[in-house]
Z-matrix of the N, CA and C atoms (Angstrom, degrees):
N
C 1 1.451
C 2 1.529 1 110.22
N 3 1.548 2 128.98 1 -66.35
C 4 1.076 3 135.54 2 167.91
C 5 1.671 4 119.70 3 -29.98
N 6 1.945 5 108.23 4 -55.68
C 7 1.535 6 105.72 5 161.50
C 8 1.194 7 126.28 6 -52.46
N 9 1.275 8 112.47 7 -36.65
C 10 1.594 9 95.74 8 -166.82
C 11 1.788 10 87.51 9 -98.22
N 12 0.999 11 155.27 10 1.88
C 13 1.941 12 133.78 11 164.06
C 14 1.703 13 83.14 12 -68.30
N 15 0.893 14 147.47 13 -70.69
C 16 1.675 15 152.58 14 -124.73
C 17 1.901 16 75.07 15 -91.99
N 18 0.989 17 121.99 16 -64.61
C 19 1.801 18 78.83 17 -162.94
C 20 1.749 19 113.77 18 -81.32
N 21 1.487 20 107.70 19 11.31
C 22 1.849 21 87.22 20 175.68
C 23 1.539 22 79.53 21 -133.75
N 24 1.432 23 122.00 22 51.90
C 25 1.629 24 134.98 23 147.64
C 26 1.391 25 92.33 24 53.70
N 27 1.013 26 150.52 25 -83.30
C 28 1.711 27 136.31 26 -162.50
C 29 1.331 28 104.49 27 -24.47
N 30 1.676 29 106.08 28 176.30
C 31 1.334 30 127.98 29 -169.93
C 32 1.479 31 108.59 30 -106.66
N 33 0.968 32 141.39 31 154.89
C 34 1.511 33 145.92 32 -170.49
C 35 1.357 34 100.76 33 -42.68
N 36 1.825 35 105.34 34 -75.28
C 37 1.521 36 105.71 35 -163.78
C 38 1.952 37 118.07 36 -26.60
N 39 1.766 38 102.51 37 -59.66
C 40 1.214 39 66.51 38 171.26
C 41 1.368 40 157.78 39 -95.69
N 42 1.488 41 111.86 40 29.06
C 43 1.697 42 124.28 41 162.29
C 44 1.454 43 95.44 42 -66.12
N 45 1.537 44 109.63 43 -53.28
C 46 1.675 45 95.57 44 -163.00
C 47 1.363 46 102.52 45 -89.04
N 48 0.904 47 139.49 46 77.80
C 49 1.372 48 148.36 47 166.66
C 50 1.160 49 96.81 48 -110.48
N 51 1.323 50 126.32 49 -53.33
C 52 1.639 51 140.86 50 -155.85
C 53 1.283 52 106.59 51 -71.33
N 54 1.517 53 126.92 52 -24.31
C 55 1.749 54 132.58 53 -170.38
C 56 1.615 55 101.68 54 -107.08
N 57 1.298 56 72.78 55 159.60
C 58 1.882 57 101.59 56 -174.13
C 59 1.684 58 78.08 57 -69.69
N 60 1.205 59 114.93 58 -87.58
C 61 1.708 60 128.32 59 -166.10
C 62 1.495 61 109.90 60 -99.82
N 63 1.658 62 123.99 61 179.41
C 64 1.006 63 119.45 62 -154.35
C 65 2.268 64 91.19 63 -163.50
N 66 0.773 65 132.86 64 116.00
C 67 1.558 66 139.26 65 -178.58
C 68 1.656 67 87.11 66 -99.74
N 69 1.252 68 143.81 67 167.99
C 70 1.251 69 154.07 68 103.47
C 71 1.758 70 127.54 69 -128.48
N 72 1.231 71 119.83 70 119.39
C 73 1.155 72 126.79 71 -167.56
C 74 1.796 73 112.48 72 -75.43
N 75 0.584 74 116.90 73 101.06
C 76 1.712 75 124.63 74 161.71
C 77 1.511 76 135.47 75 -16.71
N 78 1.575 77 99.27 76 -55.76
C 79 1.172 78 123.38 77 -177.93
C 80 1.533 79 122.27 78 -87.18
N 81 1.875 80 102.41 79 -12.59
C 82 1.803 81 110.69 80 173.10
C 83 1.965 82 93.11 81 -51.41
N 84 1.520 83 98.45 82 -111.16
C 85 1.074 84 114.17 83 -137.62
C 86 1.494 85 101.42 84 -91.85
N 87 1.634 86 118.71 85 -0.31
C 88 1.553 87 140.39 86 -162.51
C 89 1.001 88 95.82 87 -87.30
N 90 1.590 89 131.16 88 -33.37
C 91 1.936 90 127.99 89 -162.46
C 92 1.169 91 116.40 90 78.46
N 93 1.308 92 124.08 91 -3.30
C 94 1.577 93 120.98 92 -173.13
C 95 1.322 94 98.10 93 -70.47
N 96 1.507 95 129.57 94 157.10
C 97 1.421 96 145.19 95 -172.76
C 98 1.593 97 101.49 96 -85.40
N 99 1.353 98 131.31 97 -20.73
C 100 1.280 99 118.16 98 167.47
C 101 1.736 100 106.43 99 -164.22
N 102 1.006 101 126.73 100 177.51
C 103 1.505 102 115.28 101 164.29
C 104 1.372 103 124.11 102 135.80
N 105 1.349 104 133.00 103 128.06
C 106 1.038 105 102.40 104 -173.12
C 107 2.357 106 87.33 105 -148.58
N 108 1.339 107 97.81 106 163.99
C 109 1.847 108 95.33 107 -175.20
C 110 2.135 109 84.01 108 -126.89
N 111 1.487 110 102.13 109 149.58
C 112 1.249 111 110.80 110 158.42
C 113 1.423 112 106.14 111 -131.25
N 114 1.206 113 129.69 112 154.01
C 115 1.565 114 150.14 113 -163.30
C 116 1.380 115 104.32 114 -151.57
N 117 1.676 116 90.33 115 150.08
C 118 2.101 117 96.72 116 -178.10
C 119 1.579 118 99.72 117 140.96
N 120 0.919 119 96.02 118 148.90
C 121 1.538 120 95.68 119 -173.43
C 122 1.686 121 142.40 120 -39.25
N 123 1.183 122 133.90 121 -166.94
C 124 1.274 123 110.39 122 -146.34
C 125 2.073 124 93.66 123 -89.44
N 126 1.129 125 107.86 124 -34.30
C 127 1.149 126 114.05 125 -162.38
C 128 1.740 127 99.13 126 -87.93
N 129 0.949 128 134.48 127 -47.24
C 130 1.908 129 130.49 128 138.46
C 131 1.394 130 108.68 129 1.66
N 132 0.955 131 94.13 130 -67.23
C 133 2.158 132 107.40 131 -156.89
C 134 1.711 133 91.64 132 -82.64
N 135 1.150 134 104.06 133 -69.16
C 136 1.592 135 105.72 134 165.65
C 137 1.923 136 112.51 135 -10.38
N 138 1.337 137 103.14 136 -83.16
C 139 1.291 138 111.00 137 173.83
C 140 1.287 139 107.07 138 -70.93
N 141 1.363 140 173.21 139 -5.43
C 142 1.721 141 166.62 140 118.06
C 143 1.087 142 95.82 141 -13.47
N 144 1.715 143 122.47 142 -69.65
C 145 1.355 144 133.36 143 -170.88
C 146 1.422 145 126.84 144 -68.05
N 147 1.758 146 117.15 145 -24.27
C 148 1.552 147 90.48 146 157.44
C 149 1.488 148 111.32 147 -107.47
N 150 0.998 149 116.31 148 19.34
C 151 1.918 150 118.55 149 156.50
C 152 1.323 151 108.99 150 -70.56
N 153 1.455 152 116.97 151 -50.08
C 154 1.519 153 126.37 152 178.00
C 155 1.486 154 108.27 153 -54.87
N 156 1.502 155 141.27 154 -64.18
C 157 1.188 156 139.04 155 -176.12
C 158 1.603 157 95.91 156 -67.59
N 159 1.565 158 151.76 157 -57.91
C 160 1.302 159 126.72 158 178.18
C 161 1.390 160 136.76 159 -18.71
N 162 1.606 161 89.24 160 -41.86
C 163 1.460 162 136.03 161 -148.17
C 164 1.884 163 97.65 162 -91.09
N 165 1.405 164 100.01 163 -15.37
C 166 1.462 165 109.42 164 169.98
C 167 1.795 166 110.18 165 80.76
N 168 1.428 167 110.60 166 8.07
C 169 1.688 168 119.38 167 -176.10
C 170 1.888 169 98.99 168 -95.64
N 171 1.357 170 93.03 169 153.62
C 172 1.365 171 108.59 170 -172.00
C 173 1.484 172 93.39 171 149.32
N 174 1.761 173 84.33 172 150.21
C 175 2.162 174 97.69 173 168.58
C 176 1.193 175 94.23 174 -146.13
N 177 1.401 176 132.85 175 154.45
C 178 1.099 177 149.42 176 142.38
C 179 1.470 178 117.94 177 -74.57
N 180 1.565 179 125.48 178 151.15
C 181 1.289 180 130.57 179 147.71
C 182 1.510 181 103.35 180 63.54
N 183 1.923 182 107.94 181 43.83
C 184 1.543 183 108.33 182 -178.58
C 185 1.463 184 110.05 183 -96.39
N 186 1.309 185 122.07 184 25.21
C 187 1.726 186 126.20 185 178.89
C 188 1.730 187 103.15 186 -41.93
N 189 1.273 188 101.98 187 -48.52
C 190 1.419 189 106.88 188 -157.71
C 191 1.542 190 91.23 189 -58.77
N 192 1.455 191 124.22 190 -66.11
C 193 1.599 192 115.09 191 176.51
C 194 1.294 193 124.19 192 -37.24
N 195 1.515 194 107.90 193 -52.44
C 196 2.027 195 114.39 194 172.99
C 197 1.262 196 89.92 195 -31.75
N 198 1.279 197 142.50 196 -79.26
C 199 1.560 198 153.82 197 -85.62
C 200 1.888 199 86.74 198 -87.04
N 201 2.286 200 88.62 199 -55.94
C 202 1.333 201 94.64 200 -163.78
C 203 1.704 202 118.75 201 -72.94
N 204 1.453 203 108.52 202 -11.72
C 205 1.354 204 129.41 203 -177.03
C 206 1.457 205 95.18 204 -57.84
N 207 1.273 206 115.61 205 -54.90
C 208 1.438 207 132.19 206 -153.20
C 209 1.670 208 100.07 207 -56.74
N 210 1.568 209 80.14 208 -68.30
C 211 2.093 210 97.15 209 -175.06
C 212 1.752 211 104.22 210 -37.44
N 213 1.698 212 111.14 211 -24.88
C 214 1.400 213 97.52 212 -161.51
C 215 1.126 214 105.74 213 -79.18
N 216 1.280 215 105.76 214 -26.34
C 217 2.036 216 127.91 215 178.29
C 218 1.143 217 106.89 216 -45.19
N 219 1.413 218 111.48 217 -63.33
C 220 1.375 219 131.19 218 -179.34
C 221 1.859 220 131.51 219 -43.96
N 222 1.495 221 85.89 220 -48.13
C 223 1.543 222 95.89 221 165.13
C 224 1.447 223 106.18 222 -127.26
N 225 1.290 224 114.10 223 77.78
C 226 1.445 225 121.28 224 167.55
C 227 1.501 226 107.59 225 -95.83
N 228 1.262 227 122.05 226 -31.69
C 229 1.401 228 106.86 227 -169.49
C 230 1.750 229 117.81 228 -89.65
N 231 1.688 230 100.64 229 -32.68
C 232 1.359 231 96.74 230 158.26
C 233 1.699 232 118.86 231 -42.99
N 234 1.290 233 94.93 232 -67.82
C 235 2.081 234 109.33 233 -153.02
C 236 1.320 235 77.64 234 -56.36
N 237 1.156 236 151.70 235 -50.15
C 238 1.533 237 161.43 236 -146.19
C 239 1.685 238 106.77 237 -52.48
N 240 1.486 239 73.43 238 -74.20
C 241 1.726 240 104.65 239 -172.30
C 242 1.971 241 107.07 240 -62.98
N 243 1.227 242 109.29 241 -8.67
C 244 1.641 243 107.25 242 -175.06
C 245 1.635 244 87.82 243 -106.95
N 246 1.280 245 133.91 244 -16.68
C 247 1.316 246 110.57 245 -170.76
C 248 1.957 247 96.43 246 -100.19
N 249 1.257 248 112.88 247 -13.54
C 250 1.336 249 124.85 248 157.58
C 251 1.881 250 110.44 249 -48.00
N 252 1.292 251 93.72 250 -57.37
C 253 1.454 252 100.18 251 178.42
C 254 1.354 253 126.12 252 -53.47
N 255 1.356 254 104.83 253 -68.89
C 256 1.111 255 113.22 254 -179.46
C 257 1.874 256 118.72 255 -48.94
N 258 1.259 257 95.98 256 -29.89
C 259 1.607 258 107.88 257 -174.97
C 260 1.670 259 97.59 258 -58.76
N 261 1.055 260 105.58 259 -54.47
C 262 1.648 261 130.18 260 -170.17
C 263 1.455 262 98.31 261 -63.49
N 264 1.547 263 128.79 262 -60.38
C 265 1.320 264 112.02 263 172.84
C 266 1.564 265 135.29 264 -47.38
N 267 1.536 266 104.37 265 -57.72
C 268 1.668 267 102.15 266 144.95
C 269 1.122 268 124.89 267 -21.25
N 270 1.256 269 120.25 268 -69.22
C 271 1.723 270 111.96 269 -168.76
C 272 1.572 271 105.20 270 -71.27
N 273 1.248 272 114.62 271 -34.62
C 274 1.920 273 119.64 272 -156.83
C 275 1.526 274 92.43 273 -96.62
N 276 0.891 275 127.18 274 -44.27
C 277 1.299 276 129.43 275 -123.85
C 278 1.771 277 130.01 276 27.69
N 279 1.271 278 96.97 277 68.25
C 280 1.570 279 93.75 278 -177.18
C 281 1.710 280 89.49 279 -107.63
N 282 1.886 281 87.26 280 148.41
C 283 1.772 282 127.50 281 -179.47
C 284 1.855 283 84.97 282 66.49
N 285 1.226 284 130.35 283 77.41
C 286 1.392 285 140.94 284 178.02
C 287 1.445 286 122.14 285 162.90
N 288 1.892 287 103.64 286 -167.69
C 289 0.841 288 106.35 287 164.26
C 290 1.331 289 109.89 288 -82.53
N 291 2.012 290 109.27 289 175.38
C 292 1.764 291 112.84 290 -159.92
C 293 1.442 292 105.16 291 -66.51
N 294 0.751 293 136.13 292 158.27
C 295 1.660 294 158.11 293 165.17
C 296 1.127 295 116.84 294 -67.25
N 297 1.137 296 129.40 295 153.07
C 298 2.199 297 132.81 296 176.44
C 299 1.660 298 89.77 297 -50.61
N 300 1.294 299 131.30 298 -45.00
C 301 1.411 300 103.25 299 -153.37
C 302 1.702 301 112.48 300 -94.97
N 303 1.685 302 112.64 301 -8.20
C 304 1.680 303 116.09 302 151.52
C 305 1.444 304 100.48 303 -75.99
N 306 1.098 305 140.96 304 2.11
C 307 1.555 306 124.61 305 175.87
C 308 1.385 307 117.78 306 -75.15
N 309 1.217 308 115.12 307 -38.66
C 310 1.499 309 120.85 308 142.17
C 311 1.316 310 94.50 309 84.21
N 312 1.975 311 118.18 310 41.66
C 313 1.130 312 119.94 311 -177.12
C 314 1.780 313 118.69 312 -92.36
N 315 1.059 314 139.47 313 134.47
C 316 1.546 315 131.27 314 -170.46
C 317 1.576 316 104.00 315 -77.85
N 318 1.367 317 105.29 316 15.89
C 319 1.464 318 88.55 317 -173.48
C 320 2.031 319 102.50 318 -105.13
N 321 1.529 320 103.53 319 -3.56
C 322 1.692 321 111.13 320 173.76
C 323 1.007 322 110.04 321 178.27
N 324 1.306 323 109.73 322 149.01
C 325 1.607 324 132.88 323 169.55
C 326 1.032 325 139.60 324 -98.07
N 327 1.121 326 151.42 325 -174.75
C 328 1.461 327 161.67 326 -166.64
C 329 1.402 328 113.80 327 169.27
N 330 1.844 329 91.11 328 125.73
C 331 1.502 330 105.70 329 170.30
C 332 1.832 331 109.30 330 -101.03
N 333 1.190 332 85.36 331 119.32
C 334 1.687 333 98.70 332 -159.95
C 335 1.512 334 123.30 333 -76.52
N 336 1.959 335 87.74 334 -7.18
C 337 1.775 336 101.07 335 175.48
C 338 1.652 337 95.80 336 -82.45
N 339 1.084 338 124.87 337 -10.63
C 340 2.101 339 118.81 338 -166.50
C 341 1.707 340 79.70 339 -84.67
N 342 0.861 341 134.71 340 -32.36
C 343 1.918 342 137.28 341 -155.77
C 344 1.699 343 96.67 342 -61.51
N 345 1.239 344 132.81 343 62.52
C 346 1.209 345 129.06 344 -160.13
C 347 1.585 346 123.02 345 -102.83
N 348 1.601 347 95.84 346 -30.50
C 349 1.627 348 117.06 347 -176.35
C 350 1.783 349 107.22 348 -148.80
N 351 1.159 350 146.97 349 -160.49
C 352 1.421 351 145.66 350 -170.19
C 353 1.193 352 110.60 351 -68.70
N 354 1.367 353 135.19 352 -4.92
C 355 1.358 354 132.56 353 178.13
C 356 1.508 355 124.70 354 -108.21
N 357 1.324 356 110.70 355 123.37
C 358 1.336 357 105.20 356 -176.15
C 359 1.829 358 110.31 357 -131.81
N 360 1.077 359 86.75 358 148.65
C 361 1.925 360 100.18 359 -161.33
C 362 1.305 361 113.29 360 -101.72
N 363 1.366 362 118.80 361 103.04
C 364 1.366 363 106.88 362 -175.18
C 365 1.615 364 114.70 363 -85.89
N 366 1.513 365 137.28 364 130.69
C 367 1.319 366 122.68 365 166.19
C 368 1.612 367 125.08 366 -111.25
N 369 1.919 368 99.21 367 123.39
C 370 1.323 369 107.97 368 -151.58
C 371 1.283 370 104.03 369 -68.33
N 372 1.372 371 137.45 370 170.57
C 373 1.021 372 129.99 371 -169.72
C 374 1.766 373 106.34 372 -133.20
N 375 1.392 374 131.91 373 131.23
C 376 1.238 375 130.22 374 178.79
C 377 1.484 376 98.61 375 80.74
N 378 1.391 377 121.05 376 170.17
C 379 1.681 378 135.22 377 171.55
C 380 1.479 379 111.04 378 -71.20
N 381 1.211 380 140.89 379 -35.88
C 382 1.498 381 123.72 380 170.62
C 383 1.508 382 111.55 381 -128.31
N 384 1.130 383 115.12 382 144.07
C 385 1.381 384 122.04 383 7.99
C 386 1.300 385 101.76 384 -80.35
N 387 1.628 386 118.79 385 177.97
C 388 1.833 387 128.47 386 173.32
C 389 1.609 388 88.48 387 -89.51
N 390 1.541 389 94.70 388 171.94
C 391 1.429 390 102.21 389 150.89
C 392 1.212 391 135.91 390 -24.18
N 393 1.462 392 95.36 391 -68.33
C 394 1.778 393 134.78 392 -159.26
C 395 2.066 394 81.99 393 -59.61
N 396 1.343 395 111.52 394 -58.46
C 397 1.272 396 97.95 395 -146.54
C 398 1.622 397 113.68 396 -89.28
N 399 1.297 398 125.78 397 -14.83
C 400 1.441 399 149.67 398 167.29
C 401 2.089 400 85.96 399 -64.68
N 402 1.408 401 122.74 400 -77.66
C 403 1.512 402 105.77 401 164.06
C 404 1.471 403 126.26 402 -22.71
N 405 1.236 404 121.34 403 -40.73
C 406 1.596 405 135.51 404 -172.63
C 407 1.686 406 101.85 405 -53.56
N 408 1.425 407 88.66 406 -72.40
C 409 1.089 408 115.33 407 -168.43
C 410 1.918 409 121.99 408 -69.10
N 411 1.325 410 86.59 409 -1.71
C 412 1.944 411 101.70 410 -177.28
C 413 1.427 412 88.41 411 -94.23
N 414 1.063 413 136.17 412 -54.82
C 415 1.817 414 155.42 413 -146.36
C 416 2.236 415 83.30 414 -78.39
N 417 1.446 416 115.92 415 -70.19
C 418 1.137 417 106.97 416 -176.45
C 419 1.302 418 132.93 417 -80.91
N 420 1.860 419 109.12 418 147.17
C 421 1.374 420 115.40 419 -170.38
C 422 1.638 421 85.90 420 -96.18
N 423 1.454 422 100.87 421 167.33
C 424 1.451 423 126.14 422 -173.02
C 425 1.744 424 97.99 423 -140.51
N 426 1.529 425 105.11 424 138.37
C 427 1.565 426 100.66 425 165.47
C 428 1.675 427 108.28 426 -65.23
N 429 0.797 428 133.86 427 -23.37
C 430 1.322 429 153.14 428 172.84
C 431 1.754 430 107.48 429 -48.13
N 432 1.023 431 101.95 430 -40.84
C 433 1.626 432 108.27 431 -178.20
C 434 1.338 433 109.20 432 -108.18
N 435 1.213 434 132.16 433 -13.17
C 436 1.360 435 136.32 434 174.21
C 437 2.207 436 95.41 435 -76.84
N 438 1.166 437 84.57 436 -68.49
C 439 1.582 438 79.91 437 169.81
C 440 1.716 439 154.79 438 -8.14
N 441 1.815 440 82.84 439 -67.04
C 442 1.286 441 139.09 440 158.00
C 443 1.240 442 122.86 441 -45.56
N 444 0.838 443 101.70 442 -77.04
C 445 2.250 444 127.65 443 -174.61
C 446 1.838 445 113.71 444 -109.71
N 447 1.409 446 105.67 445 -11.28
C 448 1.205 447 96.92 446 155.93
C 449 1.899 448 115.15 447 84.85
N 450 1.868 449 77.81 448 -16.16
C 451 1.750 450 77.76 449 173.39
C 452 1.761 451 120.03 450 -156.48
N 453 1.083 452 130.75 451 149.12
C 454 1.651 453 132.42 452 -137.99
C 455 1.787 454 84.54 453 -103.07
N 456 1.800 455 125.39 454 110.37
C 457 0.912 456 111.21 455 166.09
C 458 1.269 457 133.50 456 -121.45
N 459 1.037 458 150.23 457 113.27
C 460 1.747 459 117.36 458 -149.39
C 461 2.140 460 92.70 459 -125.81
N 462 1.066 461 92.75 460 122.82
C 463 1.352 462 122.38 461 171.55
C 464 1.937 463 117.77 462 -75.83
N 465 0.579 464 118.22 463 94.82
C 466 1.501 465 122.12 464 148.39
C 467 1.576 466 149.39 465 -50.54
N 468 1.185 467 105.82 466 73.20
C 469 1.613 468 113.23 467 -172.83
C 470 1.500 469 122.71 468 -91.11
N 471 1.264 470 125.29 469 178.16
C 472 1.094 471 116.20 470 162.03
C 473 1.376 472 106.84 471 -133.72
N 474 1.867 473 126.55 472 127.69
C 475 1.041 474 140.93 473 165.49
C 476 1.620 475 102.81 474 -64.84
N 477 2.326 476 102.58 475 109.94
C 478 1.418 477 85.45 476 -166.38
C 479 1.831 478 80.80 477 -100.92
N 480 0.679 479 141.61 478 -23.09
C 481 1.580 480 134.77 479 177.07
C 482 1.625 481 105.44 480 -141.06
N 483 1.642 482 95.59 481 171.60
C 484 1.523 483 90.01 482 168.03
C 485 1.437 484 127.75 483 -38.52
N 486 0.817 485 123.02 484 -42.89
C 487 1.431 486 141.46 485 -163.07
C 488 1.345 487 97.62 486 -103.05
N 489 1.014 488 160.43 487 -94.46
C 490 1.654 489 160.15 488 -123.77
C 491 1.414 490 112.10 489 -107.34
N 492 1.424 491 113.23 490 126.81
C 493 1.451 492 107.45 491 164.03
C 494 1.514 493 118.47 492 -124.74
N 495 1.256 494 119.27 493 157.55
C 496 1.462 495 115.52 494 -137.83
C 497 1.379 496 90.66 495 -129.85
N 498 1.432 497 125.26 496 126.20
C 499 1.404 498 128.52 497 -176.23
C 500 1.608 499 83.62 498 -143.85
N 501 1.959 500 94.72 499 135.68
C 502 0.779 501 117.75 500 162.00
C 503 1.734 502 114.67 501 -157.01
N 504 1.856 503 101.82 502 158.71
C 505 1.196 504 126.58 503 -147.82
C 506 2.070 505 99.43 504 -101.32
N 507 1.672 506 92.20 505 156.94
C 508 1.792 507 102.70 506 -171.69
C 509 1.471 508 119.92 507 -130.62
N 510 1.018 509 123.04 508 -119.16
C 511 1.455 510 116.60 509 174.22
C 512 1.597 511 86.13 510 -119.27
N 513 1.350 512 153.48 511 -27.65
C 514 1.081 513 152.00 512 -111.00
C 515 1.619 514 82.11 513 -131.95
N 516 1.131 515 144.17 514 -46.80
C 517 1.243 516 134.62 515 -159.61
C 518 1.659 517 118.43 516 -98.67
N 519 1.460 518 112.72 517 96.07
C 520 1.049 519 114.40 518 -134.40
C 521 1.871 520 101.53 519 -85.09
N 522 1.142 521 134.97 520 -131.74
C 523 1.667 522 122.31 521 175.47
C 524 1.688 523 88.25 522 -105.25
N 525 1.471 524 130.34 523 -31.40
C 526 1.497 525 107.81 524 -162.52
C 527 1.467 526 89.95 525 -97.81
N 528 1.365 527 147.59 526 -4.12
C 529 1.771 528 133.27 527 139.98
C 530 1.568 529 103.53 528 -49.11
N 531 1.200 530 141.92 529 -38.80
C 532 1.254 531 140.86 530 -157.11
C 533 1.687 532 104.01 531 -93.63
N 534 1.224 533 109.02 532 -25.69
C 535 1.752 534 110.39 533 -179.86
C 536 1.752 535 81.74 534 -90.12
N 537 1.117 536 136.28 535 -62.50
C 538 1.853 537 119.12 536 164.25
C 539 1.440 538 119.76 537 0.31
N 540 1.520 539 103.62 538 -77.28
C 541 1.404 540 120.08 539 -148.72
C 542 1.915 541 93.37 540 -78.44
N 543 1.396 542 104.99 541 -38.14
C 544 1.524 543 99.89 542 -179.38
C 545 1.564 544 102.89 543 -58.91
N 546 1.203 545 129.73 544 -50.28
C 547 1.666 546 126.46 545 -177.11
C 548 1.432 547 110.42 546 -49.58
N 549 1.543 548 102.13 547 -43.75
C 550 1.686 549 100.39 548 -170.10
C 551 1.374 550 106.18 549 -56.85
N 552 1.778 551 120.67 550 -43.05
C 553 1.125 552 110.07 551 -173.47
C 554 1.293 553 131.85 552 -60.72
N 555 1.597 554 107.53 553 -27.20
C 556 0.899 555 143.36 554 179.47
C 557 1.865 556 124.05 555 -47.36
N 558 1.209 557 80.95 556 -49.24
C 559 1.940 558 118.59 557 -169.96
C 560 1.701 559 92.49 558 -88.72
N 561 1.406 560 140.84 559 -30.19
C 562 1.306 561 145.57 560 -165.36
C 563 1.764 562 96.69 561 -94.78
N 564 1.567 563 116.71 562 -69.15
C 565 1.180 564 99.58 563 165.08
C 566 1.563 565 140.65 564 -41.14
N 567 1.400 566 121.65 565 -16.31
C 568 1.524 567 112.83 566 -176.58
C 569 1.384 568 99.27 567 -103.28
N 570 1.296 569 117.83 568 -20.28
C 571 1.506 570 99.09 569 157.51
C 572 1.566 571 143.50 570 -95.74
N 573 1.390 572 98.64 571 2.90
C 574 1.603 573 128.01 572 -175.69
C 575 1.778 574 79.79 573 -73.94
N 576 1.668 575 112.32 574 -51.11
C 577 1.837 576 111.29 575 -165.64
C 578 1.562 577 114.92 576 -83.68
N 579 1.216 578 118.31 577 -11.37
C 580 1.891 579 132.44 578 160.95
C 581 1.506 580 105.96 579 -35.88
């Protein structure tokens, strides 16, 4: 919810205008250490809340979480809007070096109009590497690449289908992790084509 008000600039309410109910987690893209609010009408929440205590959930004495929930509230559109960026630099590389999709590699693509909020979709191209194994190989360092580039980086993706893998950005991954992860890919593709 929060991603998508910050990249088509409106404010939540009106996305959630349109839903019966509304979940938002705290701890996604907010930084809070845990937390989460549900909304929706009276008899909704009503029933959420004694499913939740059946269900054996409840905390006491969670101010300290409110506190950090709050701060995330507070600066949601900044931290938001930079992990927007960075997502976008990856793919574009705009105010940098070129991006995966000026790399102009045959081994994947990107449609750079889907690049909308922190998630960006890579689509692999041809049978090797798969997802799964281009991931493998993002996640592992090689003395080979330490050598090379001078520095040990291991990237984290997620193989979201055969074909597509889905990397996306947090409060934690800052723009020079993101000029990182673009090299790694970078450094993986020319030897994926060796």
């Amino acid at each position: 919810l929060m991603n998508a008000a910050v990249a088509q600039g409106v404010e939540p309410a009106q996305i959630a205008q349109h839903c019966d109910s509304v979940s938002l987690c705290f701890s996604k893209g907010l930084g809070a250490p845990a937390g989460a609010v549900l909304a929706g009408c009276r008899e909704f929440v009503t029933e959420a809340w004694r499913v939740r205590k059946l269900l054996g959930g409840g905390m006491r004495q969670v101010g300290v979480l409110a506190a950090a929930a709050r701060l995330g509230l507070q600066h949601a559109e900044a931290t938001l809007r930079s992990d927007h960026d960075n997502a976008r630099r990856f793919a574009e590389g705009t105010s940098g070096p070129l991006g995966i999709h000026a790399l102009d590699s045959p081994l994947w693509s990107i449609t750079l109009a889907a690049v909308e909020t922190n998630i960006v979709m890579v689509n692999i191209q041809g049978a090797w590497p798969s997802a799964a194994e281009l991931c493998d190989r993002l996640r592992a360092v090689s003395e080979e690449e330490l050598a090379e580039t001078g520095q040990a980086v291991s990237v984290l993706l997620l193989p979201w289908s055969a074909q597509t893998v889905r990397a996306v950005w947090h409060r934690n991954v800052s723009a020079h992790d993101t000029e990182l992860a673009r090299r790694k890919l970078e450094f993986v593709a020319r030897k994926c084509q060796e």
